[in-house]
C-alpha positions in Angstrom: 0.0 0.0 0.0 1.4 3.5 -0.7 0.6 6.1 1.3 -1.2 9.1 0.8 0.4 11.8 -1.3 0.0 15.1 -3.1 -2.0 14.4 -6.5 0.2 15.4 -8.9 -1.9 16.1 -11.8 -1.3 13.5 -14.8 -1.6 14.5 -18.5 -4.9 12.6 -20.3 -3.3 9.5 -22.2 -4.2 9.3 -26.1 -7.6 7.6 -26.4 -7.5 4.1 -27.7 -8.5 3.6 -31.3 -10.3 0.3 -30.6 -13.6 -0.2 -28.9 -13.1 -0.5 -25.1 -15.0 -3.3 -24.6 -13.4 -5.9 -27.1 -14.6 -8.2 -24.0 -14.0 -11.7 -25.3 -16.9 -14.0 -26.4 -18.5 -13.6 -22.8 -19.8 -10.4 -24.2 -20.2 -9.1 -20.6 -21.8 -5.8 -20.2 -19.4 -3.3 -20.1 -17.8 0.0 -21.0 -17.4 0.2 -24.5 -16.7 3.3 -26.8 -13.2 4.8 -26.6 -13.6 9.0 -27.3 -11.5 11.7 -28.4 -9.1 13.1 -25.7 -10.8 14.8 -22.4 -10.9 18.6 -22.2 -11.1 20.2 -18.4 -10.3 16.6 -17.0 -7.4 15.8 -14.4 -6.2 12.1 -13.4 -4.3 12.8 -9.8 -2.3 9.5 -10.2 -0.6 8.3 -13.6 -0.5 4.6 -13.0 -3.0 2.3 -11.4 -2.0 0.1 -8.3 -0.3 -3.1 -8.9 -2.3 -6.3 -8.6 -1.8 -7.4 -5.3 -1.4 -3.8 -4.0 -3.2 -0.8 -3.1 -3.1 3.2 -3.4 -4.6 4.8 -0.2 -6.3 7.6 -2.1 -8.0 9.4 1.2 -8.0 8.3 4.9 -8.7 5.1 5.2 -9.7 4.5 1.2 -7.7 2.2 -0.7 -8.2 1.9 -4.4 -7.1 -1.7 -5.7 -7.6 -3.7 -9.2 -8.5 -7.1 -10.2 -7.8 -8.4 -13.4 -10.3 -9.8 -16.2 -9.6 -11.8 -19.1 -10.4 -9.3 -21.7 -9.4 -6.3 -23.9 -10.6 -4.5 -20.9 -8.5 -5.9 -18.4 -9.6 -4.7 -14.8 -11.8 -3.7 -12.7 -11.3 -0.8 -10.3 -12.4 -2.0 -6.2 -12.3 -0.2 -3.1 -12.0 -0.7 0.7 -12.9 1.3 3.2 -11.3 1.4 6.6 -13.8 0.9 9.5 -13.7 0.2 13.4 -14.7 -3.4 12.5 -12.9 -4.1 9.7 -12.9 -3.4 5.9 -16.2 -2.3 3.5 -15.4 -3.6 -0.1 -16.6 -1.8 -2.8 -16.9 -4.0 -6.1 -15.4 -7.6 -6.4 -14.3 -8.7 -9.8 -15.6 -11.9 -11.5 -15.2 -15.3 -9.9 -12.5 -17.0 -11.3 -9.1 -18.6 -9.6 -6.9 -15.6 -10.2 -9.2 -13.3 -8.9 -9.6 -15.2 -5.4 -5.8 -15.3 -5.5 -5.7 -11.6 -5.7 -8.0 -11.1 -3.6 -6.0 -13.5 -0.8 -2.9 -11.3 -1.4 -4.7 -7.7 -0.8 -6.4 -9.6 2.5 -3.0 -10.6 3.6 -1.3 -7.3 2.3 -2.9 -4.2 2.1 -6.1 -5.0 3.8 -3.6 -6.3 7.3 -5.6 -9.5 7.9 -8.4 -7.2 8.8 -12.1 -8.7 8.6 -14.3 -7.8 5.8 -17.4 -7.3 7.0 -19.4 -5.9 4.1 -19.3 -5.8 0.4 -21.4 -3.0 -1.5 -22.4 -3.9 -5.3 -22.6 -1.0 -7.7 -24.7 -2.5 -9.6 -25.3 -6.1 -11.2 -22.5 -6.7 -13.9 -20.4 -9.4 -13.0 -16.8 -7.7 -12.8 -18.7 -5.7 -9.8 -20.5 -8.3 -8.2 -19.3 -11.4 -9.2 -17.4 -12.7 -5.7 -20.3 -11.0 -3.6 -21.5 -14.5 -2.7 -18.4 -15.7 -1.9 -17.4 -13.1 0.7 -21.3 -13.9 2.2 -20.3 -17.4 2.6 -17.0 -15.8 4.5 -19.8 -13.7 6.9 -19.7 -10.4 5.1 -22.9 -8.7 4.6 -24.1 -7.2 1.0 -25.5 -3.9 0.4 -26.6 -3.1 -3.2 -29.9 -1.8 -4.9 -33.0 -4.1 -5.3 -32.2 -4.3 -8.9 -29.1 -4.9 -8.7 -29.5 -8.2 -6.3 -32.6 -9.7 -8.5 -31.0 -9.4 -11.3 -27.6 -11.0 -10.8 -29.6 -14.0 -8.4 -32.0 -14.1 -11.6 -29.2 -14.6 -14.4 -26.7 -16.6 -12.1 -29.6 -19.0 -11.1 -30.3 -19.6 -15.5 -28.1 -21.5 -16.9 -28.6 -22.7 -20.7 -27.0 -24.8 -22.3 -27.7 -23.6 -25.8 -29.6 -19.7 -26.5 -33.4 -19.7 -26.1 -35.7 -18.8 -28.3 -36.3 -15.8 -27.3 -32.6 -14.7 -27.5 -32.0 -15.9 -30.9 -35.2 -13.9 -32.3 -33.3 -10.5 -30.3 -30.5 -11.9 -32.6 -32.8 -12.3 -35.9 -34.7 -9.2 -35.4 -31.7 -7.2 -34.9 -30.3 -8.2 -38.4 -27.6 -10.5 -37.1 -26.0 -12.0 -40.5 -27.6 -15.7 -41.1 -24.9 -17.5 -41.0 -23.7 -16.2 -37.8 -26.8 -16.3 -36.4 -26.6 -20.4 -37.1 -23.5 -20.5 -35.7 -24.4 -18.5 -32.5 -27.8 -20.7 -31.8 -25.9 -23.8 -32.2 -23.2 -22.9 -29.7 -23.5 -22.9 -25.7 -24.3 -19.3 -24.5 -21.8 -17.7 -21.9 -23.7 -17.9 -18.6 -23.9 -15.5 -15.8 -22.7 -18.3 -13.4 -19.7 -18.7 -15.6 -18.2 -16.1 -13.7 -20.4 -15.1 -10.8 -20.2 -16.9 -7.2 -23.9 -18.1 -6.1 -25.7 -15.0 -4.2 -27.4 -16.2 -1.1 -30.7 -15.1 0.1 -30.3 -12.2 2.0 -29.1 -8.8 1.2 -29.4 -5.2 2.3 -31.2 -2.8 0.3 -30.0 0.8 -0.9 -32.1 3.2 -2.6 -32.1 6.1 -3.9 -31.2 9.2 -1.5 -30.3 6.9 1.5 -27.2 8.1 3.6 -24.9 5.5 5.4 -22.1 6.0 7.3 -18.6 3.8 6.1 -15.0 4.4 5.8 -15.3 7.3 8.9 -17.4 8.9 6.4 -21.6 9.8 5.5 -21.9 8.8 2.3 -25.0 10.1 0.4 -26.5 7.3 -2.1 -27.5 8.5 -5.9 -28.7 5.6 -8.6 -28.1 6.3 -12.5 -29.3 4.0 -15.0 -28.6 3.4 -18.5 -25.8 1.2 -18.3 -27.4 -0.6 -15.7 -30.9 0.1 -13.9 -30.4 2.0 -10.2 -26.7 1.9 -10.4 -25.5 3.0 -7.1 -23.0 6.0 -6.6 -22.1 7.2 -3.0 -20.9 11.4 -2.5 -19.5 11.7 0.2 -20.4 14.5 2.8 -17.4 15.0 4.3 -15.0 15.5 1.7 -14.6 15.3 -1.9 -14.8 11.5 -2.5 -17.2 10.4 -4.7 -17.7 6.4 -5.7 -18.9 6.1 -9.4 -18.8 2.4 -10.2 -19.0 2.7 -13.9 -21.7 5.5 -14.0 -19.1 8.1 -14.6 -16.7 6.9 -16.2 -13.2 9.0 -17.6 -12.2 8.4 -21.3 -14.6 5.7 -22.4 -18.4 5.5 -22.4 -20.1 2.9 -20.5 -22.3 0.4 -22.7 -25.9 1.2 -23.0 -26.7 -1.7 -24.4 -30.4 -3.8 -24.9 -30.7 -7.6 -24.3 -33.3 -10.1 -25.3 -34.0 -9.7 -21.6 -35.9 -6.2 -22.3 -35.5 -5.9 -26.0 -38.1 -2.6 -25.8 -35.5 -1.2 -23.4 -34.4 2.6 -23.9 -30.8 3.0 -21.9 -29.8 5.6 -23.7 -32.7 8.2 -22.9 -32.0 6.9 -19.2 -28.6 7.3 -19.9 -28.6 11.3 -20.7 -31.8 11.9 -17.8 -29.4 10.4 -15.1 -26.6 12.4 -16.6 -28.4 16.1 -16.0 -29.0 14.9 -13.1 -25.8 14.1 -11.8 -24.7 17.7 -13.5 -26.3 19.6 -10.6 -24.5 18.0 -8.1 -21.1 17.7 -10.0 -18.2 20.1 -8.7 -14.7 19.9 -10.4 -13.5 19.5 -6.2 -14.9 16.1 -6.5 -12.4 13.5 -6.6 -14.3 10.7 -9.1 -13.4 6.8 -7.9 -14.7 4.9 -11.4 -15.0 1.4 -11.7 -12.3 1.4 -14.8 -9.4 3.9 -15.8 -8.1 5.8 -13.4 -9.4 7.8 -11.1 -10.2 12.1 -12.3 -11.7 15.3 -11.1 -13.3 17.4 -13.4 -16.2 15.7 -13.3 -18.9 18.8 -14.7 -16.7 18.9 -17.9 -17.5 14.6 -18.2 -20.8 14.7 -18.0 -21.0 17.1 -20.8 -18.5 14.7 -22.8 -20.6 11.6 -21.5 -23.9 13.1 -23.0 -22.8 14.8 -26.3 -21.2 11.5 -27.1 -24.6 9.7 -27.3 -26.3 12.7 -28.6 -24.0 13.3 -31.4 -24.4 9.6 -32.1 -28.2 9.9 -32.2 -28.2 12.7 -34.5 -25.6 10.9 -37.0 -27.8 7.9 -37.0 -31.0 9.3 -37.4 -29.8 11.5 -40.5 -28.1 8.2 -41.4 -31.2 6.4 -41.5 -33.2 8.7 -43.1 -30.9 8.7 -46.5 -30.7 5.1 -46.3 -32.8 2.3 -43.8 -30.8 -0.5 -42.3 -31.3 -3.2 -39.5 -29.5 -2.2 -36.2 -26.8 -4.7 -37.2 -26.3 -2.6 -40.3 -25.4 0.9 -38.1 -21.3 -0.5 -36.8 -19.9 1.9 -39.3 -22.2 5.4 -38.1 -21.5 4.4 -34.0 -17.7 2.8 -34.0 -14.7 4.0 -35.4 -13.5 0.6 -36.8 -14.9 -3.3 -38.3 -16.1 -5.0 -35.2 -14.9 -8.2 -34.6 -16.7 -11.3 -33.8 -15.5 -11.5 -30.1 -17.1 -7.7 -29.4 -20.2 -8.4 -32.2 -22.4 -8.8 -29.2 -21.9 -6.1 -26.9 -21.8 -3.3 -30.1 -25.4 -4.8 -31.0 -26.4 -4.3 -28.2 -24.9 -1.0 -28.3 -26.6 -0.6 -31.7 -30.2 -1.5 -30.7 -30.2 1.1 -27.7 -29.3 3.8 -30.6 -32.2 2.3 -32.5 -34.8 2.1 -29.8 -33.9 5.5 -28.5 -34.7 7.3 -31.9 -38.0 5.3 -32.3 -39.0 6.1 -28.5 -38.4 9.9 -29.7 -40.2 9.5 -33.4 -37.2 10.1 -35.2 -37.6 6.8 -37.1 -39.4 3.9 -37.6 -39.8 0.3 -38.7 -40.0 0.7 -42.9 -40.0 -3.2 -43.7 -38.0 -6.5 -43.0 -34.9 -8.7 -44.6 -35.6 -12.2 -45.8 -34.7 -13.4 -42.3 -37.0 -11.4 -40.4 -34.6 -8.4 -39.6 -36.1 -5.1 -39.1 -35.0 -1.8 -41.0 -35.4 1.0 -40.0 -36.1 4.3 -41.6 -37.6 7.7 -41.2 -40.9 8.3 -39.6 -44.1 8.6 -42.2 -44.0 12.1 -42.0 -40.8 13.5 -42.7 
């Protein structure tokens, strides 16, 4: 663990040309979308914490890393210091190296100290994916309703091939045919892949709640978009403020729609939660994200965070108007490069939130179907 220090300010690195989110065939939600270089945006420290270690970034708040095998290859956690022991923010996936990461920062950083509670951002399984297995160790879990019924709902289904209903997201999205066979035939990534079992038993956080951890009040706020009532905690006694992947620095989270709510709109949920945050933003606050390093200048972000989806609406919609496409059809107008097969999933998904966003607002509209059942989209009747 390195102690605390003055935060030398760290110039922005070069944005990556790829798409964040290359995550392997798993096609985990996660951040996605690199994007130009930050303006009015600050990272105190220039180099994460090695695995195994920790920075203590404020009185008893150590930031710490777990790796996961993909393009995006971490996950940002946190522990706060308490009279009983430690408060862990954030977990990483289930998976051998994590649990031997997680035994080194217990035995190094962390000084053999219990921990008594973990607190899930939100439902993804880089954040909540070894939640169970610090219950089954006697921690306690604190995340939002949400959060805890949907990661017990997808952990408990396991398929061994897609469903129905998850091929016809697939078919109606445009997915190319012989992909699409390919895909249906093959065994689905599963939740549980990754994810420890949750037990019954949790402890809810809403909206607005205060709690008191790390010799702090916290004040609880939920965003959604890139996942429903995603928890982020502002502190009230200092500048700290615990984003999970809600507000994130130089890439934008995925806002993506599943066959689990294919009429889903993430990305006008995406931009409310964002002018919402704005009036609480200060460039004081010191920004803990769940990836990337940690930043201040968080006012300037959520202005990047939201003209990034609205410019992308706008291009798509004038797109579509000139020429109607299936959602699978929009890669080139959304990324900046051909997406691979390993990242196909998570940039349709991507694709489809554009999509349902601009029908939600009437900028377009269904216009006809492919052979296969894919549907294009076009501009509304009346334009």
């Amino acid at each position: 663990m390195t102690a605390p220090s003055p935060r030398p300010a760290a110039a922005e690195p070069a944005a990556e040309p790829t798409l964040d989110a290359a995550l392997d065939s798993a096609q985990v939600p996660g951040p996605t979308r690199p994007e130009p270089a930050e303006t009015g945006i600050a990272h105190p420290w220039a180099a994460p914490p090695a695995e195994g270690q920790a920075i203590e970034v404020a009185e008893g708040v150590l930031w710490m890393r777990l790796p996961l095998p993909m393009r995006l290859d971490h996950v940002n956690v946190y522990a706060l210091r308490d009279a009983d022991g430690w408060t862990v923010v954030d977990t990483g996936f289930d998976s051998t190296r994590s649990r031997a990461v997680w035994a080194a920062l217990k035995d190094g950083p962390l000084a053999g100290a219990p921990i008594r509670r973990v607190l899930a951002t939100h439902q993804h399984p880089d954040h909540i994916g070894l939640a169970g297995w610090f219950m089954e160790e006697g921690a306690e879990l604190l995340t939002s309703r949400t959060a805890w019924l949907m990661a017990r709902m997808l952990a408990l289904d396991v398929q061994e091939r897609p469903t129905p209903a998850q091929v016809a997201y697939w078919r109606r999205a445009g997915m190319p045919a012989e992909m699409l066979d390919r895909k249906a035939a093959e065994r689905p990534w599963n939740t549980a892949d990754v994810v420890h079992p949750l037990p019954l038993g949790y402890t809810r956080l809403r909206d607005g709640d205060r709690l008191r951890l790390g010799g702090r009040d916290w004040r609880v706020w939920t965003g959604n978009g890139h996942a429903a009532e995603h928890l982020t905690l502002w502190s009230e006694d200092d500048d700290l403020v615990i984003a999970g992947d809600q507000l994130l620095p130089g890439i934008s989270p995925n806002l993506g729609v599943y066959a689990t709510e294919p009429g889903a709109n993430p990305v006008a949920e995406w931009l409310e939660s964002c002018d919402r945050f704005a009036a609480l933003a200060e460039d004081r606050h010191l920004v803990l994200p769940g990836h990337k390093l940690p930043y201040t200048g968080l006012p300037a972000r959520l202005v990047q965070l939201a003209e990034n989806h609205r410019t992308a609406l706008d291009r798509l919609a004038a797109s579509l108007a000139e020429r109607p496409r299936t959602a699978a059809d929009c890669f080139d107008l959304l990324y900046r490069r051909r997406i691979g097969e390993g990242e196909y999933g998570l940039a349709l998904a991507e694709a489809i939130a554009h999509v349902n966003a601009l029908a939600a607002a009437g900028r377009i509209r269904v216009v006809g179907e492919t052979g296969t059942g894919g549907l294009i989209w076009g501009a509304p009747a009346d334009r």
